[in-house]
C-alpha positions as CSV (number, residue, x, y, z in Angstrom):
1,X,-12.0,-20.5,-18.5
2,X,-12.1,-16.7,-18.1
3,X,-14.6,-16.9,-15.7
4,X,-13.1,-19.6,-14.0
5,X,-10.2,-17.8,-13.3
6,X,-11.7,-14.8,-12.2
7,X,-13.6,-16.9,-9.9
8,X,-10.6,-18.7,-8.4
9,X,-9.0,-15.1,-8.2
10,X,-11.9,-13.3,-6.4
11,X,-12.3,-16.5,-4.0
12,X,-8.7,-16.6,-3.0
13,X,-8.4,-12.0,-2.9
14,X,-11.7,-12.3,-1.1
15,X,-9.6,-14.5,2.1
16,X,-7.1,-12.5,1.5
17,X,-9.2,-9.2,2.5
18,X,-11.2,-10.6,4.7
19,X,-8.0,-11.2,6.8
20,X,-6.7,-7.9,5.5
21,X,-9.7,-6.6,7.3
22,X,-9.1,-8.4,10.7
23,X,-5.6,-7.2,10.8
24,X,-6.5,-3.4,10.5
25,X,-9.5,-3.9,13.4
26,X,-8.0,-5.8,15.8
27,X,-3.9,-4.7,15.7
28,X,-5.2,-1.2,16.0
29,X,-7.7,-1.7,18.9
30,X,-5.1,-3.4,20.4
31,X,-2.7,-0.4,20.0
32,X,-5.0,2.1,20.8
33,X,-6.0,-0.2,24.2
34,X,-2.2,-0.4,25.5
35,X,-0.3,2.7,23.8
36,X,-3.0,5.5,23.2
37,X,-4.7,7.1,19.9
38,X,-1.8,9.1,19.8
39,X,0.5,6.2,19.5
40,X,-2.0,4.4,17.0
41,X,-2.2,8.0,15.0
42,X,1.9,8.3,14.8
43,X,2.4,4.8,13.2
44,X,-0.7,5.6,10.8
45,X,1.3,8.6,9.5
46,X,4.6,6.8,9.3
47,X,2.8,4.4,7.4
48,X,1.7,7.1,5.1
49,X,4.5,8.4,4.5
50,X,6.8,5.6,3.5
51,X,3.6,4.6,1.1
52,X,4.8,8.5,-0.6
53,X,7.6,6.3,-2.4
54,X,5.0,4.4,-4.6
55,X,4.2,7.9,-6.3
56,X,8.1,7.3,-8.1
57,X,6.5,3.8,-9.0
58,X,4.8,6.5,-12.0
59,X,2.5,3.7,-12.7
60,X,4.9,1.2,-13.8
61,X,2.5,-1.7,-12.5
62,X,-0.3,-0.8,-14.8
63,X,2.4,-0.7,-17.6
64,X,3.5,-4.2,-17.2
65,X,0.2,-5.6,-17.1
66,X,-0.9,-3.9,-20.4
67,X,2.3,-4.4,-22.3
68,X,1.8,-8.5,-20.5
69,X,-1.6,-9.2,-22.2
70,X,-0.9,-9.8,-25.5
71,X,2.3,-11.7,-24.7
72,X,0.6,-13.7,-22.3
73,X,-2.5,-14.3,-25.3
74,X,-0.1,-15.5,-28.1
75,X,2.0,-17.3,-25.1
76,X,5.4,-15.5,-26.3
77,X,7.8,-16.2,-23.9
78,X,10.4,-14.1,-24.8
79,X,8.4,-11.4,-24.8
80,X,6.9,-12.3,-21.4
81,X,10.7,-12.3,-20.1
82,X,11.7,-9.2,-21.5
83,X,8.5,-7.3,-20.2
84,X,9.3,-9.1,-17.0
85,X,12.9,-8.0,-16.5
86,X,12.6,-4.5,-17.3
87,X,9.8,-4.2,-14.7
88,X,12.4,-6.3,-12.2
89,X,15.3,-3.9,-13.1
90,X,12.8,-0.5,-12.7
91,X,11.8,-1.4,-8.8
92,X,15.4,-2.6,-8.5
93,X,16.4,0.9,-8.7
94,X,13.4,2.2,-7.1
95,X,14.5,0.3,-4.1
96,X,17.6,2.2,-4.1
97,X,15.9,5.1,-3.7
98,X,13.5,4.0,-1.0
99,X,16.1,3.2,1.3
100,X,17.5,7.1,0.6
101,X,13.9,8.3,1.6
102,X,13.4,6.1,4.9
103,X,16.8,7.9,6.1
104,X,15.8,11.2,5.1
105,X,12.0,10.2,6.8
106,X,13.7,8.9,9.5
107,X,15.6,12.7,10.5
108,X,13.2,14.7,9.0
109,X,9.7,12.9,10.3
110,X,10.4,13.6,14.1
111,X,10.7,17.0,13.6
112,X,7.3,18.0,12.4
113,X,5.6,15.1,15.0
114,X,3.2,16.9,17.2
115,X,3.2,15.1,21.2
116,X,5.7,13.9,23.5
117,X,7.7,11.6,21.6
118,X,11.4,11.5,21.7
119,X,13.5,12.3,18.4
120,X,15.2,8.5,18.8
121,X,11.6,7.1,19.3
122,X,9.9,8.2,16.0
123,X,13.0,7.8,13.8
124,X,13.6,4.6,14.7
125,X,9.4,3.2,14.6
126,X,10.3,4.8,10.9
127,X,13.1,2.8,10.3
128,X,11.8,-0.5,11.5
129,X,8.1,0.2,9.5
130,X,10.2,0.8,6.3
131,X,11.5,-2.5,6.4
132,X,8.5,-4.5,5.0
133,X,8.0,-1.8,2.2
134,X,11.7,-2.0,1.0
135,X,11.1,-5.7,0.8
136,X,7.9,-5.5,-1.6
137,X,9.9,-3.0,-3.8
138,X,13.3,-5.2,-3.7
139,X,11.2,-8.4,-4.5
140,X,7.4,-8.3,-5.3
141,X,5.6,-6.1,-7.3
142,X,7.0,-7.1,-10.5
143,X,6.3,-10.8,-9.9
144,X,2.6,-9.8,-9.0
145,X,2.5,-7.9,-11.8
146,X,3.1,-10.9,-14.2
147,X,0.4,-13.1,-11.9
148,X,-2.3,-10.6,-12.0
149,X,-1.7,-10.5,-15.8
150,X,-2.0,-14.0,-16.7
151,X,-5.4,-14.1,-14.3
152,X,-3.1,-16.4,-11.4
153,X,-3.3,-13.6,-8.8
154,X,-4.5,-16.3,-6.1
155,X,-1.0,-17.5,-5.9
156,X,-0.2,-13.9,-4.4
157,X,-3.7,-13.7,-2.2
158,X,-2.6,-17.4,-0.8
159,X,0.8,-16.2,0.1
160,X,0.3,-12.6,1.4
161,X,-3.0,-14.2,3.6
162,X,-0.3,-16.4,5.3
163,X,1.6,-13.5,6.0
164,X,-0.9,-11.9,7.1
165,X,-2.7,-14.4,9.7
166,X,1.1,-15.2,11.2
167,X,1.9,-11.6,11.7
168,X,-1.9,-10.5,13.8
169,X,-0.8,-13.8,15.9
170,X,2.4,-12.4,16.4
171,X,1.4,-8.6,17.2
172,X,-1.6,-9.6,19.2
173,X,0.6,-11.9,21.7
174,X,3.2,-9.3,22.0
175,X,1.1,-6.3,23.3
176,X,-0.8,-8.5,25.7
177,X,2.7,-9.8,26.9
178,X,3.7,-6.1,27.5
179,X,5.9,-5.6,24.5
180,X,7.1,-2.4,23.6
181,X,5.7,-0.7,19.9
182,X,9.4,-1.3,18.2
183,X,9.5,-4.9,18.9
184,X,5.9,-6.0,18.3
185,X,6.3,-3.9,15.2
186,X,9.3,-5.6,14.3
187,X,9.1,-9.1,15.0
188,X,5.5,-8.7,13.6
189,X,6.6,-7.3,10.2
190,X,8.5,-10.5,9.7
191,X,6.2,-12.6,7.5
192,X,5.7,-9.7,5.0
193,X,9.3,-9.4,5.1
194,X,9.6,-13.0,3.8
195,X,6.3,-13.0,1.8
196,X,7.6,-11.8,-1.3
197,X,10.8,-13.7,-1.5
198,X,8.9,-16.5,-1.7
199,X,6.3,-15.0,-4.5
200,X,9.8,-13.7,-6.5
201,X,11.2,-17.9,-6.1
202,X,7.7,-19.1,-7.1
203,X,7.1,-17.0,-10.3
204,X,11.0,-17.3,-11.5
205,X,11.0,-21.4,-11.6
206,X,6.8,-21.2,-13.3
207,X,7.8,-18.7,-16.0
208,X,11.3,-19.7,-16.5
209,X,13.0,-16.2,-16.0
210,X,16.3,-17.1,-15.5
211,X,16.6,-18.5,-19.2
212,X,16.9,-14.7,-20.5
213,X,18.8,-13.4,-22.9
214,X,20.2,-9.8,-21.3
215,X,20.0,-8.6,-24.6
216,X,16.4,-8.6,-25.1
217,X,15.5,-5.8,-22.9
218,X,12.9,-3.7,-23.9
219,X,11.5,0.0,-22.9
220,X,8.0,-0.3,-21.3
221,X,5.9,2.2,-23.6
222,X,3.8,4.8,-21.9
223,X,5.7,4.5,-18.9
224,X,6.1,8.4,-18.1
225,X,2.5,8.7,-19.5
226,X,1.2,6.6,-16.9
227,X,2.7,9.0,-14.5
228,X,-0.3,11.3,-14.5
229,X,-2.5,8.2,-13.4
230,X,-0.3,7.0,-10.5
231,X,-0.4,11.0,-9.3
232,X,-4.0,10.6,-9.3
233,X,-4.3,7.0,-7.1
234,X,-1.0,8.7,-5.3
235,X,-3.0,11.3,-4.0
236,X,-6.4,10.2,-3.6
237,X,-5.1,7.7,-1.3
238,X,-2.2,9.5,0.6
239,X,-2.9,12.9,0.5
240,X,-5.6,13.3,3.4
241,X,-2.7,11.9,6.0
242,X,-0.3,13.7,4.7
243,X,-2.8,17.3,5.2
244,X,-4.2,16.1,8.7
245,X,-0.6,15.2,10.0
246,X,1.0,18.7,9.2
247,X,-2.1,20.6,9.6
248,X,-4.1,19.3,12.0
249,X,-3.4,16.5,15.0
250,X,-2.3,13.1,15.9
251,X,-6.0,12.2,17.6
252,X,-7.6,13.5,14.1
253,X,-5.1,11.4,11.8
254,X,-6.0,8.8,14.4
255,X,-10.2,9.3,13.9
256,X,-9.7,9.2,10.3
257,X,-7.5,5.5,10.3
258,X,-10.2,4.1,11.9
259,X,-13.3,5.1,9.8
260,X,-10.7,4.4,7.0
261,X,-10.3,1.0,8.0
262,X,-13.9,0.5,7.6
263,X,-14.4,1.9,4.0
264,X,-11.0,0.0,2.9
265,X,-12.3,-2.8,4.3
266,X,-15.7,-2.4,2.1
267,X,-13.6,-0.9,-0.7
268,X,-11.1,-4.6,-0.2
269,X,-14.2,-6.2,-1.0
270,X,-14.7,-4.5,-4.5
271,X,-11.3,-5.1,-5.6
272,X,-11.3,-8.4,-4.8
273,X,-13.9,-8.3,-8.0
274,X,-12.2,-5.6,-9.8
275,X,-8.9,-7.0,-10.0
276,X,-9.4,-10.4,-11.5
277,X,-12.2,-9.1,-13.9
278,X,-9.7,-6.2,-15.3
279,X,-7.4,-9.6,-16.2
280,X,-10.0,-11.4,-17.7
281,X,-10.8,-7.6,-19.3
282,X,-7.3,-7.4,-20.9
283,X,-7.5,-11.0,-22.1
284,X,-10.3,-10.2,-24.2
285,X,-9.2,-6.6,-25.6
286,X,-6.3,-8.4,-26.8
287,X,-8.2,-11.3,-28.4
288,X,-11.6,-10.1,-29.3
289,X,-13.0,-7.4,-31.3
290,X,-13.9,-4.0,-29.7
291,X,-17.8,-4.9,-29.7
292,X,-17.7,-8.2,-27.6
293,X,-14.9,-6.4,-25.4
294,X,-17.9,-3.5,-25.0
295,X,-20.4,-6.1,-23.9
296,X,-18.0,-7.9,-22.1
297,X,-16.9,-4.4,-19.5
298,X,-20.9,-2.9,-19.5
299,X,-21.2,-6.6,-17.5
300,X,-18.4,-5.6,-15.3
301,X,-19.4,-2.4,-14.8
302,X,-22.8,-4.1,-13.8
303,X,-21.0,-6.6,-11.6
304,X,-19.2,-3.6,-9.8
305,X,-22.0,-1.4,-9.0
306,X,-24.5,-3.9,-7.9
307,X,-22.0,-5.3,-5.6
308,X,-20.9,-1.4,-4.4
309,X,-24.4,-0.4,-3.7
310,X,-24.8,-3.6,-1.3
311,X,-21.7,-3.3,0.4
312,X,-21.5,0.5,0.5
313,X,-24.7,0.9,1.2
314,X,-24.9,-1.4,4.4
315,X,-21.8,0.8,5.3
316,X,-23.2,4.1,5.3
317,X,-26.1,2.9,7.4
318,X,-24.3,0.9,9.7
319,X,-21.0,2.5,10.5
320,X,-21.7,4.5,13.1
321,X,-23.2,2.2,15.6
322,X,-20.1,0.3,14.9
323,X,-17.5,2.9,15.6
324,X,-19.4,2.7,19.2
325,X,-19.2,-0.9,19.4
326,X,-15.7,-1.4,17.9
327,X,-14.0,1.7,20.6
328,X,-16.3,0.5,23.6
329,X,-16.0,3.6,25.4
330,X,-12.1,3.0,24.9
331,X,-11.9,6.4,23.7
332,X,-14.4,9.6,23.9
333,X,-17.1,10.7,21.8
334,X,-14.6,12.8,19.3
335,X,-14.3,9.8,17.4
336,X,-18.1,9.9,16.2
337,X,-18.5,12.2,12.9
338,X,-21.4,11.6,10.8
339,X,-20.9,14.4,7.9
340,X,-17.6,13.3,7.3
341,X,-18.9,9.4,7.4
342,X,-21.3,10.6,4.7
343,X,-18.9,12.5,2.3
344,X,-16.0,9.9,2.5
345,X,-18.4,7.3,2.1
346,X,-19.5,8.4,-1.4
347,X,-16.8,9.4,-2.6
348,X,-15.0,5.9,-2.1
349,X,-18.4,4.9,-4.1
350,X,-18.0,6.7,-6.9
351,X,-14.0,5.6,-7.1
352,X,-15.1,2.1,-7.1
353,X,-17.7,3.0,-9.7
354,X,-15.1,4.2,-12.1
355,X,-13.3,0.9,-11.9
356,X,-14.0,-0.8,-14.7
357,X,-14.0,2.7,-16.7
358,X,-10.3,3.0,-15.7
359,X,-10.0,-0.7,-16.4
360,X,-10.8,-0.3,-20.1
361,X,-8.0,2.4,-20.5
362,X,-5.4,0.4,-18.3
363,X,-5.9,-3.0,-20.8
364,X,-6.0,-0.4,-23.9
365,X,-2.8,1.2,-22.8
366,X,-4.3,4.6,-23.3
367,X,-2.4,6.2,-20.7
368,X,-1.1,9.1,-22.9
369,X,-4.6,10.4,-23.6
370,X,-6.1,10.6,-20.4
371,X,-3.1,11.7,-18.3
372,X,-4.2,15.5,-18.0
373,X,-7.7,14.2,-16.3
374,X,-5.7,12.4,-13.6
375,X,-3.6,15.6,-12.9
376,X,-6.7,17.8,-12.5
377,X,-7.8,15.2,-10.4
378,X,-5.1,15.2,-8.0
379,X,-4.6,19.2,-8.3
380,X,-9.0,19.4,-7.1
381,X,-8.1,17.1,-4.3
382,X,-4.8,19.0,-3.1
383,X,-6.3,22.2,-3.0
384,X,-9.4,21.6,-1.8
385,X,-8.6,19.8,1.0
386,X,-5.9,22.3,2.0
387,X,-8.0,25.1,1.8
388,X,-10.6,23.5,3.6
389,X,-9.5,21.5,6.6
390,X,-8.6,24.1,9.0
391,X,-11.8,25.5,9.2
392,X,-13.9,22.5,8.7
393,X,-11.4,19.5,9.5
394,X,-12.2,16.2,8.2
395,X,-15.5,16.9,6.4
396,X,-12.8,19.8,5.0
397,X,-10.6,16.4,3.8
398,X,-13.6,14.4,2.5
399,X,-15.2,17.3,0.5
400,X,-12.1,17.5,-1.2
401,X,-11.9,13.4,-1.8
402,X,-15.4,13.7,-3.4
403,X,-15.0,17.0,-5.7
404,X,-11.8,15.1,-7.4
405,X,-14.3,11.6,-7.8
406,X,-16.9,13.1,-9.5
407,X,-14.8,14.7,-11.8
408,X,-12.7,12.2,-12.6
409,X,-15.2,9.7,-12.9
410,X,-17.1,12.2,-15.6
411,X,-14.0,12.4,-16.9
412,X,-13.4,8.7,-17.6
413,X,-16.8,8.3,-18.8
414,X,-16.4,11.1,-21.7
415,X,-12.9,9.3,-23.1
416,X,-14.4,6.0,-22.9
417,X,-17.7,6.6,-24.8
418,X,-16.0,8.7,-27.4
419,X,-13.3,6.7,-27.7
420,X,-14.4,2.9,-27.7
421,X,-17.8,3.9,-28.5
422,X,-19.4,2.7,-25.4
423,X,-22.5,2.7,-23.7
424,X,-24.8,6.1,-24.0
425,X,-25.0,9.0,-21.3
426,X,-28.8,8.0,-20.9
427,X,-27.7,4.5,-19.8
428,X,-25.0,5.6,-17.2
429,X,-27.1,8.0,-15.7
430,X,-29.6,5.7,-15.0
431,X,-27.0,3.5,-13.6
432,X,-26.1,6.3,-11.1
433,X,-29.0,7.2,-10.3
434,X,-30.1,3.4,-9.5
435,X,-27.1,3.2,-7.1
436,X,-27.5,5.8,-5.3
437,X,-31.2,6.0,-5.1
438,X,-31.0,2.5,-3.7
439,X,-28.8,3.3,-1.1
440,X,-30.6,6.8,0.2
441,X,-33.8,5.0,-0.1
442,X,-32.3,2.7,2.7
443,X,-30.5,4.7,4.3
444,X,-33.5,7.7,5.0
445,X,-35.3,4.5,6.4
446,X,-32.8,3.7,8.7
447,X,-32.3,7.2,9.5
448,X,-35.8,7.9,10.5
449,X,-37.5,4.9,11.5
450,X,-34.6,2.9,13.6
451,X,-32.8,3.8,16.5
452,X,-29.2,2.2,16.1
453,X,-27.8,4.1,19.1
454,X,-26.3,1.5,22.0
455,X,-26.5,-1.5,19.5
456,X,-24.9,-4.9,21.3
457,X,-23.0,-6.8,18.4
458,X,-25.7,-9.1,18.2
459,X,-28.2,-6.1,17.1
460,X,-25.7,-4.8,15.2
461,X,-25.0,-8.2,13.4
462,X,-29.2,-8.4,12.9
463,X,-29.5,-5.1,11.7
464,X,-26.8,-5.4,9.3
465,X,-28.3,-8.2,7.5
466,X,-31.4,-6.4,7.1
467,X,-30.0,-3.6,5.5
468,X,-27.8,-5.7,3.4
469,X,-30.7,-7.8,2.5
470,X,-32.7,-4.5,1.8
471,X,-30.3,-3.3,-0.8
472,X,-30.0,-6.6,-2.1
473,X,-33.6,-7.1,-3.1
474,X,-33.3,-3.4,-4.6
475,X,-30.5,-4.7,-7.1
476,X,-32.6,-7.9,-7.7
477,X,-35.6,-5.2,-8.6
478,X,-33.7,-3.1,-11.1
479,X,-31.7,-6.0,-12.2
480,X,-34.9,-7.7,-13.5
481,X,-36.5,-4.3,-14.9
482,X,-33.6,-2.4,-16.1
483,X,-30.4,-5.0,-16.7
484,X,-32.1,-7.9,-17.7
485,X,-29.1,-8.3,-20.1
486,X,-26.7,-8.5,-17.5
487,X,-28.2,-10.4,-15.2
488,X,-29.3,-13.2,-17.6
489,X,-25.7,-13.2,-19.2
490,X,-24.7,-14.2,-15.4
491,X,-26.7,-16.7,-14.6
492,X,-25.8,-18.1,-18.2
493,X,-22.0,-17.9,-17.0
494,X,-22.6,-19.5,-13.7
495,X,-24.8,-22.6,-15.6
496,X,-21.9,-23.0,-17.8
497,X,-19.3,-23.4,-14.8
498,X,-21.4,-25.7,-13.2
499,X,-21.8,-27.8,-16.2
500,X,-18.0,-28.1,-17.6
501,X,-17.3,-28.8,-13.7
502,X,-19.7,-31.7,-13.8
């Protein structure tokens, strides 16, 4: 049933990004096309910047799922409730304060904006983009919360990819009709807007959360510890915009959305795993001993490699040619920067590595112990990048990404082993060093034996596949030499699916 459900979940996240994915190619082409990079780079920050808000979330989210699992296992509904509604009431009062900060953002923002763009113009594109984020606060994330929990995060997926499908429709048509940014930001913001009203109706009638006794509030424990963790995520995924929007230019903030909405896109497709399997994870830490929940994350942790050295992998090679393809010649060369590429690129690999490491201490609830790793984290990406993006710009930015990720990711490794007793540091260095060998080993091919340059789509599609089935058969290879475990207990999960189904 587990595996069932993480099944359904990936299926229905997998849409979900895939559309997710569409949206951040083609609105932003189309944006760039009729407004300018500029234009495209200005909404990128705003974006940014009203995403700042989530650091006050302190990692509340991750302490409602873990203080959900047992609940959820011994099907406690009172419990369930009262976990619930002191999530609901936290982001209530979070919202509060988001509506302060798009204000403030909204007078203070236009002053540092760099180009010729009129106070009234940026303060009120921050306005109308805050919208759609005050709504998730007001209404959503503690509803998702509870569905990602008890492993029925497709019910979110199914909603949000609805959203999302209406509002490209609805952007796309406006900026071909001529449409200024406000409106087709506006009107296109709409269905995420209403999205999460709908998910809050939904998950109030299936759980029953109006029957609640007021009284039965509870403190969520480890809240403020989880702080540390939610700097961490805060800054590895915020921090870059914020350094390239007060220290360098709109064009460079603009360069680094769109190689960003590449490796999101890949990165999409490893949460889409992640997410569901760190349910299915806390089902079993709160069910089974710590030995079966060992085996259960060195197959995740299998499952999540393999799958980032494929995807990944086919990214590094391939993302060049397709920064050509995707622009076509809409914009100049400036766009095209291969060290940075390189250095962004792993270090998104070795944060989607560490999943399932992170995963083990979310579902254990050990945020109190590992707090001080996710603050050195976050200090290494600050200062690096800082200190190195005026001289070297965005390689400065990605340099900094990748010093925090390997040391965090060491980091994880060390609390977990000594911890929960897991795995050996022979066995996850072979692990690393089968990733990454796999991908160099296609990548130097590509590198020196095929020209990619002036690719039409349709060589681009052909040589994508081959690279993606190149780093395919290399998993297949060490997966039959090195994991035989793994990949055996797979196929044994798939054959039992297929039998209960039939």
């Amino acid at each position: 049933m587990r595996t069932k459900k993480a099944l359904v979940n990936s299926f229905c996240a997998g849409f979900l990004e895939i559309v997710n994915v569409i949206m951040a190619l083609v609105v932003p082409k189309l944006i760039i096309d009729a407004f300018g990079s500029e234009t495209n780079g200005l909404i990128v920050s705003i974006t940014h910047f009203l995403g700042y808000i989530s650091l006050m979330q302190a990692g509340i989210g991750n302490v409602i799922r873990a203080n959900l699992y047992k609940p959820l296992a011994d099907n406690d509904s009172s419990a369930i409730k009262a976990v619930f509604h002191s999530g609901e009431k936290f982001f209530r009062k979070l919202s509060y304060f988001l509506i302060l900060y798009i204000l403030i953002l909204a007078v203070v923002f236009p002053l540092f904006v760099k180009g010729e763009y009129s106070f009234v113009y940026v303060s009120s594109l921050v306005v109308v983009l805050g919208l759609s984020t005050l709504s998730q606060y007001f209404f959503g994330f503690t509803c998702r919360s509870l569905l990602m929990a008890d492993q029925k995060e497709f019910i979110y997926s199914l909603i949000q990819s609805i959203s999302v499908i209406i509002s490209i429709l609805i952007a796309s048509v406006l900026i071909i009709k001529g449409f200024g940014i406000h409106i087709v930001k506006l009107v296109s913001l709409v269905p995420f807007i209403i999205s999460p009203i709908i998910l809050n109706v939904y998950t109030r009638k299936k759980y029953k959360l109006k029957d609640f006794d007021i009284n039965n509030n509870i403190k969520l424990s480890q809240r403020w510890s989880a702080f540390g963790h939610s700097i961490a995520d805060f800054v590895h995924r915020k921090t870059d915009y914020f350094v390239l929007t007060l220290m360098s230019t709109l064009f460079n903030v603009s360069i680094y959305s769109v190689y960003s909405t590449v490796i999101n896109g890949v990165y999409s497709i490893i949460s889409v795993c992640a997410s569901p399997l760190q349910a299915a994870l806390g089902n079993i830490a709160a069910t089974d001993s710590q030995e079966e929940t060992n085996k259960k994350l060195g197959f995740i942790e299998y499952m999540i490699h393999s799958i980032s050295t494929v995807v990944f992998g086919t990214c590094l090679v391939m993302i060049d040619s397709f920064i050509t393809i995707y622009l076509n010649k809409s914009d100049d060369v400036r766009y095209h920067n291969g060290v940075f590429a390189l250095l962004i690129i792993i270090a998104e690999l070795l944060y989607c590595c560490r999943q399932p490491l992170l995963s083990m201490i979310m579902v254990k609830g050990c945020f109190k112990d590992t707090q001080r790793g996710a603050y050195i984290e976050a200090g290494i990406n600050i200062v690096l990048s800082v200190a190195l993006v005026t001289k070297f710009g965005l390689a400065g930015i990605a340099v900094g990404t990748l010093s925090a990720m390997i040391f965090r990711t060491i980091d994880l490794f060390i609390y977990v082993h000594k911890t929960f007793d897991y795995s050996s540091v022979g066995r996850i260095i072979v692990r690393y060093l089968v990733t990454f060998g796999s991908i160099f080993i296609v990548y130097f091919v590509h590198l020196n034996l095929i020209d990619k340059s002036n690719l039409s789509l349709y060589m681009w599609i052909i040589y994508s596949a081959i690279t993606l089935l190149s780093l395919i058969i290399l998993i297949l290879l060490s997966s039959l030499t090195i994991y035989r475990k793994e990949f055996f207990y797979l196929f044994a999960c798939l054959k039992g699916m297929i039998k209960k189904k039939n």
